[in-house]
C-alpha positions in Angstrom: -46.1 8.5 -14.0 -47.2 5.7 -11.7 -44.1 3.2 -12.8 -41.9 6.4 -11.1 -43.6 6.5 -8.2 -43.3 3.5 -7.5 -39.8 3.2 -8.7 -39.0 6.0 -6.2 -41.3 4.0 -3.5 -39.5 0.9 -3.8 -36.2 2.3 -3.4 -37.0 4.1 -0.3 -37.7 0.5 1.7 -34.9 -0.7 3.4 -33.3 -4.0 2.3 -33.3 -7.5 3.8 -30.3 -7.4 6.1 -29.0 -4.0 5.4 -29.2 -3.2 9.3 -27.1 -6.3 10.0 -23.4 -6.3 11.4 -20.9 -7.9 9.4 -19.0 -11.3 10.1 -15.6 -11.2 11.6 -14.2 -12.9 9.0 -15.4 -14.0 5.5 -13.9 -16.7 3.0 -12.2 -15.3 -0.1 -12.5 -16.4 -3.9 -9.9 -19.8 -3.0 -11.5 -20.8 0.6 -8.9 -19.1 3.0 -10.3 -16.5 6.0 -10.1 -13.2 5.2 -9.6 -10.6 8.1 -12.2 -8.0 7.5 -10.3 -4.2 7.9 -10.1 -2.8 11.1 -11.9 -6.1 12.9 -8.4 -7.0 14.4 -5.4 -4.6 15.5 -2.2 -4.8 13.6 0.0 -7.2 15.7 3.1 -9.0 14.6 3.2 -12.2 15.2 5.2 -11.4 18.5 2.6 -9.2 19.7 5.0 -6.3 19.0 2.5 -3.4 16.6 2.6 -2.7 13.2 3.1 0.2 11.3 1.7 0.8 7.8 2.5 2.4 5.4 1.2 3.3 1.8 4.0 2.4 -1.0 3.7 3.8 -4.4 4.4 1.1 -7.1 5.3 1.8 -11.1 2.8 1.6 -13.3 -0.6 2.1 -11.3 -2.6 4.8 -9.4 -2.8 2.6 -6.4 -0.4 2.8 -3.6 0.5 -0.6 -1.8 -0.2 -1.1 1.9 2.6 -2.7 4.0 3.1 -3.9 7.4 6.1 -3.6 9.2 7.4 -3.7 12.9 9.4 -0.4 13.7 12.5 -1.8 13.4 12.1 -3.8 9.9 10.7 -0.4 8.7 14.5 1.5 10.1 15.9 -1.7 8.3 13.8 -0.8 5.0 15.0 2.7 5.4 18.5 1.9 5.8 18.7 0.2 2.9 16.7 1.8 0.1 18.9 5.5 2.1 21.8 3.1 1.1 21.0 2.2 -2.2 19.8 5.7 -3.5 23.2 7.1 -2.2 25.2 4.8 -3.8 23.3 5.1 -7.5 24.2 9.1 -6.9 27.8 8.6 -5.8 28.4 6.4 -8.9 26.8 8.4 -11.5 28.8 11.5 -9.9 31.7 9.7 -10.5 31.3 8.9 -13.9 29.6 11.7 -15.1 32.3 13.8 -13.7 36.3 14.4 -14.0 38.7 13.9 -17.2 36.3 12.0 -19.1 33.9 14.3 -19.9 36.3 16.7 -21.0 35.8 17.6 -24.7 39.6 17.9 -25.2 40.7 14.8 -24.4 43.3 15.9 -21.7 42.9 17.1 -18.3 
């Protein structure tokens, strides 16, 4: 009974350095700075702002974030809007029309 208490006890006192701020940047795993999130704004390297946005990607739970200025995300848009009408346009075409006729004939 006395091994919970104090158990209990200890885990009530705070930690060395748990009131502390963090750094503004720490090193990663290889040695480069790491921007800690939210320490900095998202700015281009223009100045122009960044918008995020969470991309789902095959094959995992986790979305992926990315970065863009306004106008590389229209650019984004344009194209994958592009692509995705095309891939319909074609398999219309093909899946449509004299050859899928079971006669033969049109």
């Amino acid at each position: 009974m006395k091994i919970i208490a104090l158990v209990s006890a200890l885990a009530l006192l705070p930690l060395a350095g748990a009131c502390t701020s963090p750094a503004a940047t720490t090193t990663a795993v290889a040695g480069a700075p790491m921007q800690i999130a939210d320490a900095t704004p998202n700015v281009g390297p223009k100045g122009e702002p960044l918008v995020c946005r969470r991309l789902k990607v095959t094959g995992t739970r986790f979305a992926k974030k990315e970065c863009k200025t306004e106008e590389a995300w229209a650019e984004y848009d344009e194209y994958t809007n592009s692509n995705a009408r095309e891939s319909t346009d074609k398999f219309q075409r093909l899946n449509s029309g004299c050859s899928t006729q079971a006669e033969g004939g049109c």
